[in-house]
N, C-alpha and C positions, 0 to 999 in steps of 0.2 A: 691387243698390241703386246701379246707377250715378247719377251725377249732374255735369256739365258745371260746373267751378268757373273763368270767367273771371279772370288773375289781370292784371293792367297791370303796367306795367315800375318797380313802384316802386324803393326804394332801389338792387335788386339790378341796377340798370346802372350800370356801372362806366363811365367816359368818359377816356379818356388826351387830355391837356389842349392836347397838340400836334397831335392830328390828329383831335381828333374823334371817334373811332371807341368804339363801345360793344362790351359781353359781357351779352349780356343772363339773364335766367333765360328756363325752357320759359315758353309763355303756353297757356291753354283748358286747364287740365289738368283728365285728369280719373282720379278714384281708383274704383276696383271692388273691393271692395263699397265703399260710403261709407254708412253710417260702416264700420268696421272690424267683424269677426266672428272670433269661438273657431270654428275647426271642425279637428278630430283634434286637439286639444292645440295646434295651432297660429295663429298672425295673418298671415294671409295677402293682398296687396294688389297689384293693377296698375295702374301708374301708366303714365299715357299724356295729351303735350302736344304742342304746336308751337313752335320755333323760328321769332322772325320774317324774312321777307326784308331785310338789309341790316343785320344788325343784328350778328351772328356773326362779330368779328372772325378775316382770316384769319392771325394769329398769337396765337389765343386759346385759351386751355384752361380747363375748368370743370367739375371733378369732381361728382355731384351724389349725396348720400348719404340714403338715407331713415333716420329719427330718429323713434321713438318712444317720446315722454315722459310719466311717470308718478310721480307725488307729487314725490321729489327723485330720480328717477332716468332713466335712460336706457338703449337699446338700439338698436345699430347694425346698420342693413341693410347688402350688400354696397354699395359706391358703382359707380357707374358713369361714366367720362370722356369726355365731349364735345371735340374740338376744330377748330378750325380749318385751313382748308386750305392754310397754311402752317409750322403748330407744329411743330414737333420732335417733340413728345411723340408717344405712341400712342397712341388713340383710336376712337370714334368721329367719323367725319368731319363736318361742318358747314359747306354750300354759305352762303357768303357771300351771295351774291348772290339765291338762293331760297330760304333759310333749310331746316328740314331737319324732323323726327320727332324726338318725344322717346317713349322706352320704358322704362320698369322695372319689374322686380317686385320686391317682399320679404318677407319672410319670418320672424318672429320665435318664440319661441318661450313660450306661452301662463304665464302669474304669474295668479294672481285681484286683485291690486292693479292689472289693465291695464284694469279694468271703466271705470276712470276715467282718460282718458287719450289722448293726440293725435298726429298725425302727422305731422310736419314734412320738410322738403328742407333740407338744410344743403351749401350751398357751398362748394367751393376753387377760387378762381379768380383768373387772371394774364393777361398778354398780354407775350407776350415775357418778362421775367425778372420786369416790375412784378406784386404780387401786391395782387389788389382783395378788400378786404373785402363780403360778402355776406351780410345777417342772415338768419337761419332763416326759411320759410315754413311754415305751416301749411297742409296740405293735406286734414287731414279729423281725423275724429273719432272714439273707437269708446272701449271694446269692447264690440259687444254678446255677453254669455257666457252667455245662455239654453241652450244647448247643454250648458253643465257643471249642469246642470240633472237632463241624463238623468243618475240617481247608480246606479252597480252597488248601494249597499247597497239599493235598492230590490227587489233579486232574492231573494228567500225563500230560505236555503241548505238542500241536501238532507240527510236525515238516512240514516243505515246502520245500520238497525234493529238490536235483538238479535234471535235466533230461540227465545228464553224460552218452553218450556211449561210451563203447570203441572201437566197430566196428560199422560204421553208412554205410548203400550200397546204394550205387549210380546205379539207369538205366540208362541207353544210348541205342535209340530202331532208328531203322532202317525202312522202309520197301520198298521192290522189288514189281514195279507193273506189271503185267500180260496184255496184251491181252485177249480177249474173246476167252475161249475153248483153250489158248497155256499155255505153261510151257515153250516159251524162253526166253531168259534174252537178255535184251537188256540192253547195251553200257550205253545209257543214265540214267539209272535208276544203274547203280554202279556206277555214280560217281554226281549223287545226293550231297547235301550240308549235307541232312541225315548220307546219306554213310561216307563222311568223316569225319561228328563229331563221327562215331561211331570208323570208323579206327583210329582215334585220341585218341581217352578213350581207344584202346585196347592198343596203344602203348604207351602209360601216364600210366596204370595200370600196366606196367610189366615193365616199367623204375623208375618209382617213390617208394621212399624209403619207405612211409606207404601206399600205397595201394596194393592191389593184387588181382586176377580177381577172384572172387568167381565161374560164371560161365557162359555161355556162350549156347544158346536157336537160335535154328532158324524151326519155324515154317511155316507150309503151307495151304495158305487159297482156298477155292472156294465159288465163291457167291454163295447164295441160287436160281438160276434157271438153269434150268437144271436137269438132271436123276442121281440118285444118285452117280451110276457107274461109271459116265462119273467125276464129281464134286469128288469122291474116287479118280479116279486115277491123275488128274489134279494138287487138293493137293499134292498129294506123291510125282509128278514130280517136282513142284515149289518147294518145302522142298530139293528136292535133289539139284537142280541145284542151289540153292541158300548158300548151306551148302558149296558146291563144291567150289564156290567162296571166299568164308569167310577161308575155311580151306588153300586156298593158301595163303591168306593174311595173318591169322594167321602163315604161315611158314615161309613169310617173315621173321618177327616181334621175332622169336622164339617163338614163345608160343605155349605151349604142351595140352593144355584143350581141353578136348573133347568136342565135341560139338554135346549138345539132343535134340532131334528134337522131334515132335510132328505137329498134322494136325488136320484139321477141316476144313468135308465136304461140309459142307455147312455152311456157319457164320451166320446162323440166327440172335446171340446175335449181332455179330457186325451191321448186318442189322439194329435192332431196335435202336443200341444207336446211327446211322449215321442217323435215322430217326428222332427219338428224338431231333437230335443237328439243322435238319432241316430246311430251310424256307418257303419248298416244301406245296404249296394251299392241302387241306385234307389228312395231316398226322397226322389226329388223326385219320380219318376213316382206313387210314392202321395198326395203330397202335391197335386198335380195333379189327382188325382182326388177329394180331398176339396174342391178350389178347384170343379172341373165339376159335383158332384152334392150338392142338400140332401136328398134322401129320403136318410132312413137305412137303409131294405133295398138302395137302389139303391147303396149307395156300400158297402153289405157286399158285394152281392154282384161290383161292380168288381175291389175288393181280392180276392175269392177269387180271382177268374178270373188274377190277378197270380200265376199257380203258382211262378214265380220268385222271389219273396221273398216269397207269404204262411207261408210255415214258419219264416221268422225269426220273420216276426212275431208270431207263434203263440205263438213258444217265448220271443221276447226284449222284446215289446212288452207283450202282451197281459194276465197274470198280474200286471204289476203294477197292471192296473187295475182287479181285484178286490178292494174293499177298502172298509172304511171308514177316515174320517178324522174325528178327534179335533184338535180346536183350541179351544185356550186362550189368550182374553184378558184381557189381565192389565195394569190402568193403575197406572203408579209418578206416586204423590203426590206434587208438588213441594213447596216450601218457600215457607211465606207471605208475603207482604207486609213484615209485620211480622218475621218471623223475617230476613228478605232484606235491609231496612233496618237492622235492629239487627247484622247481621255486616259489611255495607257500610260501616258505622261504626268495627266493637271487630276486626274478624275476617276481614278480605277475604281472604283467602287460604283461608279454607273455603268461598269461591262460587264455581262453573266461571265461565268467561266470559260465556256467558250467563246467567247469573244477574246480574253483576255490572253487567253493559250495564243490564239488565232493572231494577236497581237507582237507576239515572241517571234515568228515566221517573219515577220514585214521588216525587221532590221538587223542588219548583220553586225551589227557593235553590238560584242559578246557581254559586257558592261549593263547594255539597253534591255539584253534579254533576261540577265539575273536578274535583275528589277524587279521585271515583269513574274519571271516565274516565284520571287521571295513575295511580291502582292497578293498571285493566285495563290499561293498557297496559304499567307496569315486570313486570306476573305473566304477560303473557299476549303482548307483542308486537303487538295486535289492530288491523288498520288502523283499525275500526271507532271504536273507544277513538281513535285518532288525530283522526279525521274526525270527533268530535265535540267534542274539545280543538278543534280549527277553527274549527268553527261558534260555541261560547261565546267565542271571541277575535274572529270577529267582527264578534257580534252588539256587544259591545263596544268596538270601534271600535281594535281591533290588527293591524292589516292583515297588520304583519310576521310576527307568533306566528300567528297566523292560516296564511300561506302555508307557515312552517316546516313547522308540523303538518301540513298537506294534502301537502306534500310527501312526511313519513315516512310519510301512509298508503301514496302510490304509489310510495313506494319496497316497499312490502309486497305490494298490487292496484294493479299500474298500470294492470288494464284497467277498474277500478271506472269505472261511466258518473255515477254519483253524487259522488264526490272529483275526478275529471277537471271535472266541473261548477261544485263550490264551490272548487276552487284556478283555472278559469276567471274566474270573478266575483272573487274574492278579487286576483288578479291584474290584473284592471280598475280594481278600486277603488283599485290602487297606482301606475296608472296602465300599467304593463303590458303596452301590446294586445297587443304581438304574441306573448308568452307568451301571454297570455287569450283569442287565437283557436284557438292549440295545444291548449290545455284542451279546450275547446268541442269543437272536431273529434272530441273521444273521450268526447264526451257524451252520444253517440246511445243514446237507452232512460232516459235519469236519469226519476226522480220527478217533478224540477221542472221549471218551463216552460223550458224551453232554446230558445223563440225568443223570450221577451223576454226573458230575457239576451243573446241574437245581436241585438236588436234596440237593446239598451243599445249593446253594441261596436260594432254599427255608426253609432249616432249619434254615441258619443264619435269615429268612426274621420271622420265626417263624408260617409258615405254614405247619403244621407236617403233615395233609392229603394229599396237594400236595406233600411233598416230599416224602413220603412213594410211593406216585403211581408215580415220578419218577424216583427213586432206581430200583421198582421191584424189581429182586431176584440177583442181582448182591452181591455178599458181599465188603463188604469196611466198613472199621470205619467210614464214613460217615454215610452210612445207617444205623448203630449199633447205631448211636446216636439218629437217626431221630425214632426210635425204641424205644431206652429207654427214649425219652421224646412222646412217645404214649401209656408209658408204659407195651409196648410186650417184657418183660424181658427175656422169651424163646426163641423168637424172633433175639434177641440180642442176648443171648448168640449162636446160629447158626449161627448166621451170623459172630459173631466174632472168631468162631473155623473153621471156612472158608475161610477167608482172606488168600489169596497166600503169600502175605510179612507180616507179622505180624511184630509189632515194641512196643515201648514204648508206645505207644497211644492205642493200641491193648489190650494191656495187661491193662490200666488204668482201659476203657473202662469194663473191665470185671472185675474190682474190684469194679464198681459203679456198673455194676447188682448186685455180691455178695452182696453188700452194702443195695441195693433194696431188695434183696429177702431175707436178712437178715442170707448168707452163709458167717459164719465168716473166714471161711478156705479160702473163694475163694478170700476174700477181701485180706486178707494177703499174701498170697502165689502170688496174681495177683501186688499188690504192690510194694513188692519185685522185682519181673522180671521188673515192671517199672521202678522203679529208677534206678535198676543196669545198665539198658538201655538210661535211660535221666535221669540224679542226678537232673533236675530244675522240675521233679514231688514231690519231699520229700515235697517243700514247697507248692504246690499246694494241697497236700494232707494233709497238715496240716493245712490247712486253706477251706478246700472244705466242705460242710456242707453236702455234699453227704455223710462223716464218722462221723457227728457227733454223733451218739449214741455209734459210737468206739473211738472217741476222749480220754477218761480219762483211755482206758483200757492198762495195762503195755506195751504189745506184740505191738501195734499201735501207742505210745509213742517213742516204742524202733527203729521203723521202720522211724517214722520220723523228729527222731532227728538225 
């Protein structure tokens, strides 16, 4: 927003009465941006004029300080000294005779009361020891702070679930081993240490008050050598006679479940993972050979030809894949809703942790769930329980109790990508960035959108090309703003008739494009819907310089007074 500000040598030439001679101020100045902008928290300007020829006393000095004033205050930029080419002082130098460049920058540091507010050159100036009075000059205008616009609370904070189930199933497996080429059972192998933890889980599952037996498997194996027919029916038999046994146990017991069976001729797969688990000298070479060959003759007859270690396997492999197996599952009941709520309440210390997480879900009284999450964490330490003390502070607008907590969850899981997320944004919102790009960095994988959070910081940071290319097409008033300070006013307004929840900031938003593209209707009408929505826009609107060419008009007046 450059702009070329003519200025003539009013008051501030100073004249010594004996000879004539002037100090004048710079002339043609001109300020960038004009009016003034927020970008990274800061008010940033360069200022650049002319000195004229003949006019630059050469025993002149004239300090020139930029000043910008707001309500009853003020803030001082660095000044910078001009002087003459014969002063004393140090300086920069100023040809008499050609007059010279005037340069500066400055730099202030962003208040929301600068919305409203000016930018002045304030003089010290002498010639030789005489010191000349020089009134302040006005050189521009500002602030415009669309920018503090883009708001971190705008970023949804991620939650860290409980892992609550309410049916968790329990295996209990069994197995019946075979002799080579038989299907009988033998004595010793039912009453295996196996066998009785498993007769144990069935009679715990059908006495005990939360569990109940889901279901109940007994299968039949044959190793892999042998004809196929022979390995077919060997299975069928150990299936049967092994079911047979279990179903009288089960009548013991009471229990009515039927019991599915299933076989497999040959256990190739069980062969390889008994190989794999191995100590057996060249089981890779067998393994190798179950990788080159899927017929199952062809990869019996491989392995024989392995006279080198098929006698281990004979003796070490093989036998135990005669067999049937028996599995039992068994789901443990959890605790209802109601039972979950009513000990979250009188009894938290009879809930595991997850339960008690699981407990914070079932009531919307934000009151009900600190509770809960301040209990989990003195019983339990749970970053989780942290990171959600977090998010209800907040969503409540406590920035500080907010970061505290996201901190003690990563002091627990510092590499959580979801707490690294919300103490990222939480850290913005406090203004923060360079902690909140810290965050961010170790966000990768969160829940939530972590580039329009990267696209917040980077508008508050005041880099509008990376935040535009982390938006992309997502709509959010964030991006609307990272838009209209790119100046893609169509841009903006799509993206702001997009937005899923539109709110008070929505609607601003789209009174500052009006504003920009010089639609008086949309400014007013977009106005309206804001304050009726947030009454603390009247005043930011009446101090926003984004309206000032509609400042003095009645309808704009009328709207925000």
């Amino acid at each position: 927003m450059k702009k070329g500000l003519f200025l003539s040598l009013i008051a501030a030439v100073a004249m010594l009465a004996s000879c004539n001679k002037t100090l004048p101020n710079p002339e043609q100045i001109t300020v960038n941006p004009s009016p003034l902008e927020v970008k990274g928290g800061k008010v940033n300007a360069d200022i650049t004029g002319t000195f004229p020829e003949k006019k630059f006393v050469k025993k002149g000095v004239l300090v020139v300080t930029p000043v910008l004033k707001y309500g009853d205050q003020e803030v001082l930029g660095e000044p910078v000294t001009y002087v003459g080419e014969k002063a004393a002082e140090n300086g920069k130098t100023v040809n008499y005779k050609n007059g010279g460049t005037y340069s500066q920058s400055c730099s202030f540091d962003y208040v929301p009361a600068m919305r409203k507010s000016e930018l002045y050159l304030r003089f010290e100036g002498k010639i030789g020891k005489k010191e000349i009075e020089i009134p302040d000059l006005k050189i521009a205008d500002g602030v415009v702070a669309t920018a503090e616009l883009a708001n971190a609370k705008d970023n949804k904070t991620a939650a860290t679930p409980d892992k609550f189930q309410r049916v968790i199933q329990e295996l209990t497996e069994a197995d019946i081993k075979f002799l080579i080429q038989s299907s009988e059972l033998r004595s010793k192998e039912t009453k295996s240490d196996e066998m009785k933890a498993l007769q144990a889980a069935i009679k715990d599952a059908k006495e005990a008050e939360r569990k109940e037996i889901n279901k109940i498997e007994v299968a039949g194996y044959a190793s892999p050598d042998g004809g196929m027919d022979l390995n077919e029916k060997l299975a069928q038999n150990r299936q049967k006679v092994a079911a047979n046994f279990l179903k009288n146990d089960l009548k013991k017991n009471k229990v009515t479940n039927a019991i599915e069976s299933n076989i497999t001729a040959e256990d190739w797969e069980g062969f390889q993972k008994a190989m794999e688990n191995s100590n057996m000298r060249d089981k890779d070479l067998v393994l190798r050979v179950l990788s080159m060959y899927s017929d199952p003759e062809e990869r019996e007859a491989q392995i024989k030809n392995l006279s080198s270690v098929y006698g281990t396997i004979a003796e070490e492999i093989l036998p135990a894949l005669r067999r049937s197996r028996l599995i039992l599952t068994t789901d443990l009941i959890g605790k209802s809703d109601d039972e979950i709520k009513k000990l979250a309440k009188e009894d938290p210390s009879q809930l595991s942790v997850e339960e008690l997480l699981y407990a914070a879900t079932l009531t919307d009284d934000k009151a009900e769930q600190m509770a809960i999450y301040k209990k989990a964490a003195e019983l339990y330490n749970d970053y989780r329980a942290y990171n959600g003390m977090g998010q209800l502070y907040f969503e409540d607008g406590n920035i500080a109790e907010a970061r505290r907590c996201y901190a003690k969850a990563l002091e627990i899981q510092p590499n959580d990508p979801d707490v690294n997320y919300n103490a990222g944004v939480a850290a913005m919102a406090d203004g923060d960035l360079a902690k909140a790009e810290e965050y961010l960095g170790k966000a990768a994988g969160t829940k939530a959108n972590l580039n329009a959070a990267l696209g917040t910081l980077y508008t508050q940071k005041g880099d509008y090309a990376a935040a535009k290319k982390a938006y992309g097409d997502t709509p959010s008033n964030n991006a609307a703003v990272q838009q209209i300070l790119n100046e893609d006013y169509a841009g903006a307004a799509k993206t702001l008739d997009a937005v899923k929840e539109p709110n008070a900031t929505t609607a601003y938003l789209k009174a500052v494009v009006g504003a920009r593209t010089n639609d008086k209707a949309t400014v007013y009408a977009n106005l309206k819907s804001a304050i009726a929505q947030d009454a603390s826009f009247k005043a930011r609107a009446a101090q926003d310089i984004e309206f000032a060419k509609f400042a003095e008009e009645a309808e704009f007046q009328a709207i925000v007074k």
